[in-house]
C-alpha atoms as one frame of an Amber mdcrd trajectory, in Angstrom:
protein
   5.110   5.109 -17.348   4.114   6.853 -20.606   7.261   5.193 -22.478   8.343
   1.602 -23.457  11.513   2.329 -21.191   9.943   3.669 -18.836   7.031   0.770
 -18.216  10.288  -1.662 -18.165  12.494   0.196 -15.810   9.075   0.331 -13.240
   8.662  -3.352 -13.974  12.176  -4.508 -13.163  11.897  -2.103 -10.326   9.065
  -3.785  -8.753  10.023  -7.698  -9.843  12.884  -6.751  -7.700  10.881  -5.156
  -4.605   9.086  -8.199  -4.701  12.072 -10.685  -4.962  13.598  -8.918  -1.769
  10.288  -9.459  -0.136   9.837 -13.056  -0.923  13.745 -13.304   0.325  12.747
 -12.192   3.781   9.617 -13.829   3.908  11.515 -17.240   3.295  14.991 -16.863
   5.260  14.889 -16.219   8.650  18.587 -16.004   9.033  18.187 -12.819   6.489
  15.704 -11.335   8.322  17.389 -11.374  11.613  20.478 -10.120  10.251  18.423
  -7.465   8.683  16.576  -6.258  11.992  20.469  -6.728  13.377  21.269  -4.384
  11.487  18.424  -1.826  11.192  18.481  -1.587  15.376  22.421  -1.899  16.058
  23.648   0.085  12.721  20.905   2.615  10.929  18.853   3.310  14.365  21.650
   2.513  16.574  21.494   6.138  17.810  18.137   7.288  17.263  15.119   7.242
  19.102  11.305   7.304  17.278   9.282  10.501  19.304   5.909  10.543  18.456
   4.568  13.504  17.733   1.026  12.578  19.086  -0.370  12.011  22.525  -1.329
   9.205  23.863  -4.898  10.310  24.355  -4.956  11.807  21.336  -7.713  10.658
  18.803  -8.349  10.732  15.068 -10.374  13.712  13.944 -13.705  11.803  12.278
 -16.053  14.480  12.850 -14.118  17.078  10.447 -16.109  15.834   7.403 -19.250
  14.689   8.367 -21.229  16.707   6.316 -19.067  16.525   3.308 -19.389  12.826
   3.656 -23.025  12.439   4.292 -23.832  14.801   0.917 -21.774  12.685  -1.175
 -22.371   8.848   0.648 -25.490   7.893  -1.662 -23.328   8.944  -4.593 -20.700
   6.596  -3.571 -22.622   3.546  -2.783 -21.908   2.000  -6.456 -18.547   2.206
  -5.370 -18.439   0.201  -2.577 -17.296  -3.555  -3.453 -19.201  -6.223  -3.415
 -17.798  -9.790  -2.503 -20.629 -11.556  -3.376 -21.493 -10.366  -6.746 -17.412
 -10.232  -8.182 -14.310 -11.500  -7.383 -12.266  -8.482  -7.414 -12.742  -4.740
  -7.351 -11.390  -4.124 -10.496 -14.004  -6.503 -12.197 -17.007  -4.829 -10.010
 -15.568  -1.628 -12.295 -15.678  -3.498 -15.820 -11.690  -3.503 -15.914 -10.112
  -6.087 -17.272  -6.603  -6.167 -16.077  -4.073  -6.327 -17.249  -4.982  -3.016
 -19.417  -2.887  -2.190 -22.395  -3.315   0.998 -24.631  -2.048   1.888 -28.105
């Protein structure tokens, strides 16, 4: 969003995510007629295959040592709850942000 026009045309874009969103969180009518027609019309014909196993499991030990070089570092990052109210102000931003 580096332009004017840009910034607006991401800002309509997401009021109107947001407005479909609150739609199906408040009408159940359009929210079964949605799933209606996500299982009987766009998926009517295909089948979700996953591509991993059952007894397959995440691969955590890949970058241990990566992680336990840098976890000190990254302590200042973690939030904390009790000290701010959001992340952002744990960071010193003040949001909205707005540059010239």
């Amino acid at each position: 969003m580096a332009t004017p026009i840009a910034h607006k045309g991401a800002t309509a874009g997401a009021k109107a995510a947001a407005m479909t969103v609150l739609d199906l969180l408040l009408s159940p009518s359009l929210r079964e007629s949605a799933w209606e027609y996500f299982t009987k019309v766009q998926t009517k014909d295909q089948k979700y295959i996953s591509l991993l196993r059952p007894d397959d499991k995440p691969a955590t030990d890949l970058n241990v040592q990566r992680m336990a070089k840098f976890r000190d570092q990254m302590r200042k990052y973690y939030y904390d709850p009790t000290k701010y109210k959001t992340y952002l102000e744990q960071l010193g931003i003040k949001y909205p942000t707005v540059r010239q």
